[in-house]
C-alpha positions as CSV (number, residue, x, y, z in Angstrom):
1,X,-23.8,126.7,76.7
2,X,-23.6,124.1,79.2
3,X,-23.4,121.0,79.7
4,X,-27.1,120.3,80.2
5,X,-28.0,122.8,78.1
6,X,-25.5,121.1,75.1
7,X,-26.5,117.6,75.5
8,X,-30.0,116.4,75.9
9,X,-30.4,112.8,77.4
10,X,-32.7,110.1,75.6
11,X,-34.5,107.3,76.4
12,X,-36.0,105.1,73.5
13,X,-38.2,102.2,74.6
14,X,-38.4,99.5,71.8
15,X,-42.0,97.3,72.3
16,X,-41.0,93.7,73.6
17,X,-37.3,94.6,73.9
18,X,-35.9,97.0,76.1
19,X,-34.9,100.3,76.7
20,X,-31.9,102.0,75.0
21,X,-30.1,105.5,76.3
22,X,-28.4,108.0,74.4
23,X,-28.1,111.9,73.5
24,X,-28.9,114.6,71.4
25,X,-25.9,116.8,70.9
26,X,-27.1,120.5,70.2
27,X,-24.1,121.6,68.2
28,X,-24.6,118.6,65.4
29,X,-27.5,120.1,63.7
30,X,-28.6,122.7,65.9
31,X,-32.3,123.6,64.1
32,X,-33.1,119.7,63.6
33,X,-32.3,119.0,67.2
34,X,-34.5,121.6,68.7
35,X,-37.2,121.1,66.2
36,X,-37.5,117.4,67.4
37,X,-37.0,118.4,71.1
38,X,-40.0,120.4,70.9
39,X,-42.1,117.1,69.2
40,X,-40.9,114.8,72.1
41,X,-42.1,112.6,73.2
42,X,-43.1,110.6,69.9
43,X,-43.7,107.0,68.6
44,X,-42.9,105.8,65.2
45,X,-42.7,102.2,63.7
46,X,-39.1,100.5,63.0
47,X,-38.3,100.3,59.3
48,X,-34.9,98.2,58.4
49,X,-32.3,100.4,56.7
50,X,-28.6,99.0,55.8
51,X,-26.7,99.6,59.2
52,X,-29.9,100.7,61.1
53,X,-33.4,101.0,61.7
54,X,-35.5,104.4,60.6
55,X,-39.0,106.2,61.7
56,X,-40.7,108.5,60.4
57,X,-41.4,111.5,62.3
58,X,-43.1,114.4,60.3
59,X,-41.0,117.4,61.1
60,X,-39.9,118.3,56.9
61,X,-36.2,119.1,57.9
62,X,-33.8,120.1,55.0
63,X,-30.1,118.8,55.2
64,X,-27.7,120.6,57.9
65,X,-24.7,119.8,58.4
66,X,-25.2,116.4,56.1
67,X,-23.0,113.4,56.6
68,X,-22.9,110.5,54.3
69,X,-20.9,108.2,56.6
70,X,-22.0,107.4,60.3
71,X,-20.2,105.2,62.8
72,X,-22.2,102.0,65.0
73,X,-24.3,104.2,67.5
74,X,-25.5,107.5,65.5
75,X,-28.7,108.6,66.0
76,X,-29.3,110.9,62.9
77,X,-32.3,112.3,60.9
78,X,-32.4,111.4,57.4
79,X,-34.3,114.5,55.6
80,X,-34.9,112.3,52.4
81,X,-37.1,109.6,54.7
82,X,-38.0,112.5,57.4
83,X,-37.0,110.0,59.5
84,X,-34.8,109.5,62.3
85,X,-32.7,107.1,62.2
86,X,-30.4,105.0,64.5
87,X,-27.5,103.1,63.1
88,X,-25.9,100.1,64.7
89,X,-23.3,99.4,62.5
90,X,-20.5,101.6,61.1
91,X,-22.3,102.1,57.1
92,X,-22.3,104.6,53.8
93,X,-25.9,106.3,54.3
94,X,-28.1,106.1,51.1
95,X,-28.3,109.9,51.1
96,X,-27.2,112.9,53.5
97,X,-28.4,112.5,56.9
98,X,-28.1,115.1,60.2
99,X,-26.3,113.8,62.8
100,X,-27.9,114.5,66.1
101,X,-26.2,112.6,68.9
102,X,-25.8,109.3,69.8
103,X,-26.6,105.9,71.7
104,X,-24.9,105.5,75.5
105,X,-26.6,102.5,76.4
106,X,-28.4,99.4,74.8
107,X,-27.4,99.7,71.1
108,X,-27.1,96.1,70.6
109,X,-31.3,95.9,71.0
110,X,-31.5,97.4,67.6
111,X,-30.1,94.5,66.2
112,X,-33.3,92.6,67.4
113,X,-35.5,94.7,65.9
114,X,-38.2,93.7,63.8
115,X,-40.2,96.0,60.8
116,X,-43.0,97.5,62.6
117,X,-41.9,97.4,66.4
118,X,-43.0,100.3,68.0
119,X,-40.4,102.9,69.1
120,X,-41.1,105.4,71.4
121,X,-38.4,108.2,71.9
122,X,-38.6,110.6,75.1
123,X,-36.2,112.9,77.1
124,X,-34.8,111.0,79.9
């Protein structure tokens, strides 16, 4: 698999705050990742979790390749919320989530999110 093919690159625009960059990484949960590819674009609402912000995205994914510990910068889905979730601090989850890449660019603006701002996620 290539490069390309192996790494899909993200943009997430977060209403009133700015852009952020980062990448789904194939190999980390392979059927989550495509199953989200496929729903891209798509627009949830922020929901504050310890080390991160969550939205819900309606795709009923079980637990592959779960992780209970995720470092500043993981984007994962958490099949418990069926939500994805970006973290922004290095934290225990609550339960198992599916790593599925991570942030390049911008991290910092999830630390100035608000419950409710809109998140829009879309291939780059």
């Amino acid at each position: 698999m290539s490069e390309s093919q192996s790494r899909i690159p993200l943009k997430m625009t977060i209403e009133g705050v700015g852009e952020v960059y980062g990448e789904l990484v194939r190999f980390s949960a392979p059927l989550t990742v495509e199953t989200i590819l496929k729903k891209l674009p798509m627009e949830g609402r922020a929901h504050p979790q310890d080390g991160g912000h969550s939205f819900i995205i309606g795709i009923r994914r079980g637990a592959e390749k779960a992780v209970r510990s995720v470092k500043a910068g993981t984007i994962a889905y958490w099949p418990m919320g069926d939500a994805i979730v970006v973290y922004h601090s290095d934290t225990s989850t609550y339960s198992p989530v599916n790593t599925l890449g991570r942030v390049t660019e911008n991290l910092e603006l999830f630390r100035k999110l608000r419950s409710g701002t809109k998140i829009r996620i879309e291939r780059a």
